[in-house]
C-alpha positions as CSV (number, residue, x, y, z in Angstrom):
1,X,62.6,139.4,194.9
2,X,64.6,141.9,192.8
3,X,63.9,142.9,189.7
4,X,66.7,141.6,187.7
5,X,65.1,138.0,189.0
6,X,62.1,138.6,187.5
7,X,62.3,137.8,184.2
8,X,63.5,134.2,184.8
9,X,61.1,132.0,185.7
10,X,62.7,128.5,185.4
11,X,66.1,130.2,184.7
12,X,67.2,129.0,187.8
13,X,66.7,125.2,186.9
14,X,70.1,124.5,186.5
15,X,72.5,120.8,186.4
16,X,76.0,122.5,186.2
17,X,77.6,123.0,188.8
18,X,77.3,126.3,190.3
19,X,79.8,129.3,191.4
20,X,79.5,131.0,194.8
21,X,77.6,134.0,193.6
22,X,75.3,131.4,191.9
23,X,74.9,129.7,195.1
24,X,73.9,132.6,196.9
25,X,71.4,133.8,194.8
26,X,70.0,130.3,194.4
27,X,69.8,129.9,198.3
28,X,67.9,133.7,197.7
29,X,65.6,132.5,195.5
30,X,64.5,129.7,197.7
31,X,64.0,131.5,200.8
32,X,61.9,133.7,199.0
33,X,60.0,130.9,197.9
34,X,59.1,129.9,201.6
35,X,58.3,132.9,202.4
36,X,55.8,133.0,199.9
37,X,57.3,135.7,197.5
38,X,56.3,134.8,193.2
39,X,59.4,133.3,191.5
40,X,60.8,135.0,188.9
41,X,59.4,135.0,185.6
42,X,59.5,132.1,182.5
43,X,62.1,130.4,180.9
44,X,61.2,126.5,179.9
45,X,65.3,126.1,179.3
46,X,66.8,124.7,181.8
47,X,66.1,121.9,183.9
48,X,66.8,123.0,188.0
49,X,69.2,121.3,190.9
50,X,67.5,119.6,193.7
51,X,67.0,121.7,196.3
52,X,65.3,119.4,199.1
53,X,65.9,115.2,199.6
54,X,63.7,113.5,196.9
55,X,63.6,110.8,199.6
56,X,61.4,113.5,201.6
57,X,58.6,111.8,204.0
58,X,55.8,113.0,201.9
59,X,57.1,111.4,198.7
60,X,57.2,108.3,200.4
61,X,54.1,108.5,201.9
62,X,52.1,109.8,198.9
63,X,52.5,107.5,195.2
64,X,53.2,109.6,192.4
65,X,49.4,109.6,190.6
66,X,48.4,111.4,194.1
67,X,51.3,114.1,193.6
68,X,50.5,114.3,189.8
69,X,46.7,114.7,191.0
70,X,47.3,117.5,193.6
71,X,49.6,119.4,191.1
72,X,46.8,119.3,188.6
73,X,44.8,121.8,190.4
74,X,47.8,124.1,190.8
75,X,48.4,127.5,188.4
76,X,51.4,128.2,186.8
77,X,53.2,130.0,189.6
78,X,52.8,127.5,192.2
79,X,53.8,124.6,189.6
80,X,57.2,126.6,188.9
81,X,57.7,126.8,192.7
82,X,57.2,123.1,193.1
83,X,59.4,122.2,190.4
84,X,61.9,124.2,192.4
85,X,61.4,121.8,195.1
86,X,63.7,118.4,194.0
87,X,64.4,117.1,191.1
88,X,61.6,114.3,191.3
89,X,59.0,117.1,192.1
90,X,60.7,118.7,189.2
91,X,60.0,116.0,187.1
92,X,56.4,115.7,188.2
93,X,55.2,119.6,188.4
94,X,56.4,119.8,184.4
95,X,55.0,116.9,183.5
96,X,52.7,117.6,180.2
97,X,49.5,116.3,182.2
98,X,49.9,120.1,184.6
99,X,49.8,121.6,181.7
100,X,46.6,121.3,180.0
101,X,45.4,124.8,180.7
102,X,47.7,127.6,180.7
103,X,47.6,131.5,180.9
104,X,50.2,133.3,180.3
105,X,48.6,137.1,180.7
106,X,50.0,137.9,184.0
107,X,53.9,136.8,182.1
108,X,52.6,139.3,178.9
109,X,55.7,141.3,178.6
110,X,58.4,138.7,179.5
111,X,56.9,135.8,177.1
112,X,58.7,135.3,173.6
113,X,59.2,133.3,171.0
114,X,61.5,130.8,172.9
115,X,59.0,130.2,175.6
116,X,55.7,129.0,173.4
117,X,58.4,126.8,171.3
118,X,59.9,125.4,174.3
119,X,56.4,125.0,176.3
120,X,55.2,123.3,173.2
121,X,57.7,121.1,172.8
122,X,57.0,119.9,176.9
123,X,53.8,120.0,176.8
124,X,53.0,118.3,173.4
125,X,49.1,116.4,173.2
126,X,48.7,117.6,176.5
127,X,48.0,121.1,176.0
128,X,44.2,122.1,175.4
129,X,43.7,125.4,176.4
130,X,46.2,128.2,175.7
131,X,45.6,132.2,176.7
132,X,49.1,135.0,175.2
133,X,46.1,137.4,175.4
134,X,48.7,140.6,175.1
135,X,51.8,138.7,174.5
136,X,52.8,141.4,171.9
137,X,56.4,139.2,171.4
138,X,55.0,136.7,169.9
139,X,55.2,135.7,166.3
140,X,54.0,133.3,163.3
141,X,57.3,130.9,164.1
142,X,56.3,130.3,167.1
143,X,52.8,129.5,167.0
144,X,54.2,128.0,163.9
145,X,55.8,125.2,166.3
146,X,53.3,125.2,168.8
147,X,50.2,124.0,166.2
148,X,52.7,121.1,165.2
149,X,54.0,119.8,168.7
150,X,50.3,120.7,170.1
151,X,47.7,118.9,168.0
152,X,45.0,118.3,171.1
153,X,44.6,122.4,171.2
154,X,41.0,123.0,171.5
155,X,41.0,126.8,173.0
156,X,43.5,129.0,171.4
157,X,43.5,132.7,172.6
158,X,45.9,135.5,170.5
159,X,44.1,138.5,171.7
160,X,46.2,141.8,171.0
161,X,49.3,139.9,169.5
162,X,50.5,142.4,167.1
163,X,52.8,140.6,165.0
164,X,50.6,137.6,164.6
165,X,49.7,137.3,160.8
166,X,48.1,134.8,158.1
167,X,50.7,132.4,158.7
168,X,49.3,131.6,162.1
169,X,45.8,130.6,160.6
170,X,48.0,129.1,158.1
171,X,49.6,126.8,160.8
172,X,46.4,125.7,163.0
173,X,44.3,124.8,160.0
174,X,47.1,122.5,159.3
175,X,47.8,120.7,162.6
176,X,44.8,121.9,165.0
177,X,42.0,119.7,163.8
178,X,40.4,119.9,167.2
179,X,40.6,123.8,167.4
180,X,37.3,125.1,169.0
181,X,37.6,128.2,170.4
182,X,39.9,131.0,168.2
183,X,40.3,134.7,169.7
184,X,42.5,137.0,167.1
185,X,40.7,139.9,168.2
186,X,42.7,143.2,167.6
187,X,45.8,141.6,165.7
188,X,45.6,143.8,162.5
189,X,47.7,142.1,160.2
190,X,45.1,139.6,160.3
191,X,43.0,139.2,157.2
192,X,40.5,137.4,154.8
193,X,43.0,134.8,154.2
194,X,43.1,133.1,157.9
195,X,39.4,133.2,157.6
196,X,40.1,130.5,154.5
197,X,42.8,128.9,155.9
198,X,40.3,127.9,158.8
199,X,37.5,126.7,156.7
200,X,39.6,124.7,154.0
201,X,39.0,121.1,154.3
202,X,41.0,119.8,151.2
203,X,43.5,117.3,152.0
204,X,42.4,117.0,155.6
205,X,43.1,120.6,156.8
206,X,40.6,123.0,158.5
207,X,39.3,123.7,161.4
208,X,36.0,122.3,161.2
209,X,35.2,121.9,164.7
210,X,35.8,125.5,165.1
211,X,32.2,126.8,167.1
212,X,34.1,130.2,168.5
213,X,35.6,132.7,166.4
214,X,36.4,136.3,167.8
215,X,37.9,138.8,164.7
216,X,36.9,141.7,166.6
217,X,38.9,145.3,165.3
218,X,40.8,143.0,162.6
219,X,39.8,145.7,160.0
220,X,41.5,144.0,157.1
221,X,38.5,141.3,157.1
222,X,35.4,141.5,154.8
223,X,32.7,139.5,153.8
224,X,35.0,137.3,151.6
225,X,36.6,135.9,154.6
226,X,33.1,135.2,156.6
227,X,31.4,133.9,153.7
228,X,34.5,131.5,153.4
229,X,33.8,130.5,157.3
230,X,30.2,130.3,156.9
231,X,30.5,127.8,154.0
232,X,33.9,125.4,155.5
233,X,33.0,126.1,159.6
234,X,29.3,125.1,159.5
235,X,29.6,124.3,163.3
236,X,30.2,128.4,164.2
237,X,27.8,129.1,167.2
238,X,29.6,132.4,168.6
239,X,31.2,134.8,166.0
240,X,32.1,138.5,166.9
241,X,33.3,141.4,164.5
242,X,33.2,144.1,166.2
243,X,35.1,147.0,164.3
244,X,35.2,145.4,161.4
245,X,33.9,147.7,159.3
246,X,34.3,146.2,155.7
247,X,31.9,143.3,156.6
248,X,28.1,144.1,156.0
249,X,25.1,142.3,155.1
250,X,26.4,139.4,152.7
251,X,28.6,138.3,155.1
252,X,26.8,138.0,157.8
253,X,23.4,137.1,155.6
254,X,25.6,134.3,154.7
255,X,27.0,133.3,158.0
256,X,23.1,132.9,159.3
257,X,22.3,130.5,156.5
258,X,25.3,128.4,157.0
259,X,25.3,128.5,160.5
260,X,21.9,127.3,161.9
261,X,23.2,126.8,165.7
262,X,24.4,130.7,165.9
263,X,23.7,131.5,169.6
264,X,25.9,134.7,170.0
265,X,26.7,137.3,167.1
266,X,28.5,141.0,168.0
267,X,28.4,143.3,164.9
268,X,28.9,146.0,167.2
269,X,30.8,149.6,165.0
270,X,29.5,147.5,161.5
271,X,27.6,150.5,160.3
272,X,26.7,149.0,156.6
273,X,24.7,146.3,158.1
274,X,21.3,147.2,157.5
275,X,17.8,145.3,158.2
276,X,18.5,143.1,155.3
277,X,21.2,141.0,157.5
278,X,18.7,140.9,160.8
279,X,15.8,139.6,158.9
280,X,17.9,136.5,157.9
281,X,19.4,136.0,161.1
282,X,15.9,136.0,162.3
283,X,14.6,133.7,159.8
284,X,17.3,131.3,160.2
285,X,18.8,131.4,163.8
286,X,16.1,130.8,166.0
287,X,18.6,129.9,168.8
288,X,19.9,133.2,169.3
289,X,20.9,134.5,172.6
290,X,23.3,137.4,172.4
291,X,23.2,140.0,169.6
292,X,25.3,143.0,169.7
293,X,24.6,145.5,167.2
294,X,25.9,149.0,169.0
295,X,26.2,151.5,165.9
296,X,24.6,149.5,163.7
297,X,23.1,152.9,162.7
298,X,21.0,152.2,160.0
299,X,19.0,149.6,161.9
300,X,14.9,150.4,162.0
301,X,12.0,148.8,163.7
302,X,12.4,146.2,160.9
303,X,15.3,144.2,162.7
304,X,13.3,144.6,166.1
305,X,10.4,142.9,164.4
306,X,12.3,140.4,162.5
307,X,14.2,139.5,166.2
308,X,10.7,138.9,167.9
309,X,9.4,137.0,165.6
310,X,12.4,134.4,164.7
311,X,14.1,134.5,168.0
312,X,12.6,133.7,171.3
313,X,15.2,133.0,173.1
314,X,17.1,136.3,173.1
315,X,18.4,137.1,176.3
316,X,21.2,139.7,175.6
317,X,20.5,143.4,173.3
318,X,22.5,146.2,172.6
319,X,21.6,148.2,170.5
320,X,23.1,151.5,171.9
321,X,23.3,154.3,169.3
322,X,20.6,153.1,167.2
323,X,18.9,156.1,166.7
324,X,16.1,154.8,164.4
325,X,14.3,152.3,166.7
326,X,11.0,153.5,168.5
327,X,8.6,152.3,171.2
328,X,6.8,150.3,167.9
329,X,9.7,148.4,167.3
330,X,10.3,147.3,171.0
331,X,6.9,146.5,171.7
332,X,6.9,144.2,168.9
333,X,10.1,142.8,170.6
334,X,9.3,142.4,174.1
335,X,5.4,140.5,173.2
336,X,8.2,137.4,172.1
337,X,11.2,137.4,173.7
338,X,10.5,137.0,177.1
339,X,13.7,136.0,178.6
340,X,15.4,139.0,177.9
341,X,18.0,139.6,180.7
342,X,20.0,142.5,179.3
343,X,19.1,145.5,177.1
344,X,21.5,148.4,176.2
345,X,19.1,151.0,175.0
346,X,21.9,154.1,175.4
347,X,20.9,156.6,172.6
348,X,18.0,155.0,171.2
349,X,16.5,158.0,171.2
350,X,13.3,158.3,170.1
351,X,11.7,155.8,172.6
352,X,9.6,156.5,175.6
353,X,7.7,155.5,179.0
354,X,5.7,153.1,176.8
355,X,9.2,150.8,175.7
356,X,9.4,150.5,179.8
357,X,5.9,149.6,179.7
358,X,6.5,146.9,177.5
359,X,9.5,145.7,179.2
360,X,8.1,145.6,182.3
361,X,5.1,143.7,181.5
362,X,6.5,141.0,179.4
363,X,10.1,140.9,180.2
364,X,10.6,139.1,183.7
365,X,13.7,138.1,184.2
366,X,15.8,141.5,182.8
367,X,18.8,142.3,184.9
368,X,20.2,145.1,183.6
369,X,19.0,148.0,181.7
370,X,20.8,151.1,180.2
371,X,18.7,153.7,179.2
372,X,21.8,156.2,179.0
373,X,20.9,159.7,177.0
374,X,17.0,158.5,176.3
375,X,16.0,161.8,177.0
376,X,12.3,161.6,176.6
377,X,12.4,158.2,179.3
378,X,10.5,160.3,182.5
379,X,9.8,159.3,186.3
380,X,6.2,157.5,185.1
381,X,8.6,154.4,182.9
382,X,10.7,154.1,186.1
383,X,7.7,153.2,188.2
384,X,6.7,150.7,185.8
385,X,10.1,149.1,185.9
386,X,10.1,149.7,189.8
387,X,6.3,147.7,190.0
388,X,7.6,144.8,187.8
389,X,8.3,141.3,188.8
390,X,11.8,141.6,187.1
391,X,12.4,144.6,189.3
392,X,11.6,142.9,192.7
393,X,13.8,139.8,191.8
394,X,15.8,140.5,188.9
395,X,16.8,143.8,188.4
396,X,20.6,144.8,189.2
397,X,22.2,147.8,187.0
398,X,20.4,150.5,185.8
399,X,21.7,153.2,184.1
400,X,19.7,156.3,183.5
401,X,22.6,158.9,183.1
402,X,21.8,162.1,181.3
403,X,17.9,161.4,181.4
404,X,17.4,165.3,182.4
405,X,13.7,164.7,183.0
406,X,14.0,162.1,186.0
407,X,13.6,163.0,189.5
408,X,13.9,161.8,193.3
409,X,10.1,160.2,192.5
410,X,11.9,158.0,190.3
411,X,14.2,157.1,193.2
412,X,11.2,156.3,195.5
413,X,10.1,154.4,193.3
414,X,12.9,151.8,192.9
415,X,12.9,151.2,196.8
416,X,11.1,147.8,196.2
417,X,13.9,146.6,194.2
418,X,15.8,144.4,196.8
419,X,18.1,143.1,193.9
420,X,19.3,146.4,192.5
421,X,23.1,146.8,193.3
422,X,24.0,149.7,190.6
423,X,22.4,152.9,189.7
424,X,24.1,155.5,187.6
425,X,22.2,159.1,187.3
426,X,25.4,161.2,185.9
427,X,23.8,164.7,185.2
428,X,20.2,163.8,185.7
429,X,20.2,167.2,186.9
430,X,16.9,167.1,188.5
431,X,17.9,164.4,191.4
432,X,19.1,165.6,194.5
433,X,21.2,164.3,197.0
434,X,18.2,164.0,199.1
435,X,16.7,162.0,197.2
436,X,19.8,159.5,196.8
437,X,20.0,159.4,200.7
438,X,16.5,158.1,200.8
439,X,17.4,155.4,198.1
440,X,21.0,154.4,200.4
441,X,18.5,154.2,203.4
442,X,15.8,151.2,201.7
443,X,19.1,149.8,200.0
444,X,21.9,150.4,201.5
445,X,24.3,148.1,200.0
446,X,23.4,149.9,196.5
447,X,26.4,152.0,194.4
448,X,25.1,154.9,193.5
449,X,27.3,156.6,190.8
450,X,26.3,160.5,190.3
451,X,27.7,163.9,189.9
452,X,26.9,167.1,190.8
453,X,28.3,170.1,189.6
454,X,29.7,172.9,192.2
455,X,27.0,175.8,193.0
456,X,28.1,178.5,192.3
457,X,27.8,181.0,194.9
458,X,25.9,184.3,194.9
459,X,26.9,187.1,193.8
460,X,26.3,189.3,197.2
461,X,26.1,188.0,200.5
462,X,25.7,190.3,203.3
463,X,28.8,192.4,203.7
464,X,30.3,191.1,200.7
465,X,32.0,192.8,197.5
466,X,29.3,195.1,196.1
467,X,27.6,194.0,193.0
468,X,28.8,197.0,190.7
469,X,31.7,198.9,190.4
470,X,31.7,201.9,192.3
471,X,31.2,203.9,188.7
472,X,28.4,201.7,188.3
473,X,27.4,202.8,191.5
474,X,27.7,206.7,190.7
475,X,25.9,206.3,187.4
């Protein structure tokens, strides 16, 4: 379809009558259509001609609650193509009930203001589940008219739009009593103030339902705003923060006492957080599943211990770039939470053979493992991995890249692992190709991501160049 098409999706949904150009290009369009080509983008605006016989077989054969049924299951794109179709398919594809769950990512660049207000206004109680994850056009008027005409939204994602701001937050705690699910990750005008706008209940506002918040790289927020969540959004099982550098340990100290039923917590890049914050989370969040707390750097053994001993069913850790933990901490760890599935160990690097040890023993069902840049990690913790049960069922990713003291034994001794579909062994300079051949031939559906760096070639070979000039030579 050409490009000038594109950015009208329902443009071409059109009562008047039409001019022979117009006709053309709407005869284009269709043909297009059958042959399977996407329509042109959005535009909610204008309402299109019939194209086909609304007294067409199937709509005889088939009552409408079938058609509004089968167009249910349809995404966007093919909905716009059937409402293209007649004008009673027209009326049936944009019926509100098709429009319960919409995306709007692939449309990122063409969707504006206009659209949400117009969808809105269509789509009304309908709508639950709404993604403008990059929909950079977008602003607080908008969203303004979509919390009041949409007051059934449940799952509300905002995810890099730019020139969302307070207002928003402003808007939903207003209108979107129901609100669940809330990603404002990366929209930096966004600040402690939505964080209370959320959790006011006076006068019937809030959103005190809300059990998903994502405020990741919203640098603006600090432990005001979560202590403000914590206290009005009690009901907050999965919070993330990453970048968020100005909250530290009395937000999220707070967040764990308020919250009881925190299952997944990312505090990834929030370098003030020290032990402190852990303990409390493990004192008080014994459901725990995920925690992400990359560059956390001032995080010791302490947190590790507090983790075993409050939360057992951790199944997710990353803790890449915490420098302070040690094989004491991870023991203490691994003796409790034996459903770990997922470890990011990239830089923790102090620990050694005996943190594999641990893991292998006690940690059954781990599926992947980065042990990126742990530089004391040698061929010895490998074969304990390689022997364990989680290695012969579980084990899928393993990164061991720049782990200079690992070898083709450690390859040999990953053969048993029938589950293992990723490797990466960038610079572990003592691996050969050799030895990855081997691996490829017990597992051949593995990906094996490495790199070796040219050889460089001798400097004399046979009649080649002679080593020293020819003054050299003479001297």
């Amino acid at each position: 379809m050409n490009n000038h098409n594109h950015n009208n999706h329902f443009n071409h949904y059109s009562n008047h009558s039409k001019s022979k150009p117009e006709e053309k290009a709407r005869r284009k369009r269709r043909n297009n259509s059958r042959n399977g080509a996407p329509p042109s983008s959005f535009d909610w605006t204008i309402i299109p001609q019939a194209a086909y016989d609304d007294d067409a077989l199937i709509n005889k054969k088939l009552p409408k609650e079938l058609l509004l049924r089968i167009f249910s299951f349809l995404d966007v794109v093919s909905l716009c193509r059937c409402a293209q179709v007649s004008k009673y398919w027209n009326m049936l594809a944009l019926d509100g009930s098709n429009w319960q769950r919409i995306d709007l990512f692939d449309f990122q660049t063409d969707v504006e203001g206009p659209v949400v207000e117009y969808m809105s206004q269509r789509c009304g109680g309908f709508l639950k589940d709404l993604s403008l994850r990059g929909c950079q056009s977008i602003t607080d008027a908008a969203l303004q008219t979509f919390a009041q005409q949409c007051r059934n939204i449940e799952c509300l994602i905002l995810n890099k739009c730019m020139d969302v701001t307070d207002l928003t937050c402003d808007s939903l705690s207003k209108y979107s009593s129901k609100l669940r699910k809330l990603d404002l990750a990366s929209c930096p005008k966004i600040t402690d103030l939505s964080l209370k706008y959320l959790s006011n209940t006076s006068q019937g506002r809030g959103c005190q339902q809300l059990s998903y918040l994502d405020i990741s790289w919203c640098r603006n927020v600090t432990n005001e705003g979560v202590i403000a969540l914590a206290e009005g959004c009690p009901q907050i099982n999965t919070f993330f923060c990453r970048g968020c550098t100005q909250i530290g340990n009395e937000g999220i100290e707070k967040l764990a006492l308020c919250a009881e039923n925190l299952m997944k917590l990312n505090i990834q890049h929030c370098s003030s957080i020290t032990d402190e914050a852990i303990a409390t989370i493990g004192l008080k969040c014994p459901g725990l599943t995920l925690l992400c707390a990359s560059m956390c750097v001032h995080l010791t053994d302490a947190s590790l211990v507090a983790l075993g001993q409050g939360c057992p069913e951790l199944r997710t850790l990353e803790v890449s770039g915490c420098n302070l933990l040690t094989d004491s901490g991870f023991q203490a760890l691994t003796r409790s939470c034996h459903n770990l599935e997922k470890m990011d160990l990239e830089d923790c690097i102090q620990i050694t053979d005996a943190t594999l040890g641990h893991i292998a023993m006690y940690c059954h069902e781990m599926s992947a493992l980065s042990l990126s840049h742990c530089e004391l990690i040698t061929d010895e913790g490998i074969r304990q991995i390689g022997s364990s049960p989680c290695a012969m069922e579980h084990l899928q990713i393993l990164e061991l890249d720049n782990c200079p003291l690992i070898t083709d034994a450690a390859l040999e001794h990953l053969m048993g692992c029938q589950s293992l579909q990723r490797i990466e062994i960038y610079d572990c300079q003592l691996i050969t190709r050799a030895g990855i051949r081997r691996l490829r031939c017990r597992l051949p559906d593995i990906l094996v991501h490495a790199y070796f760096a040219p050889v460089s070639p001798p400097t004399s070979v046979g009649g080649g160049r002679q080593r020293y000039c020819k003054c050299c030579v003479i001297l």
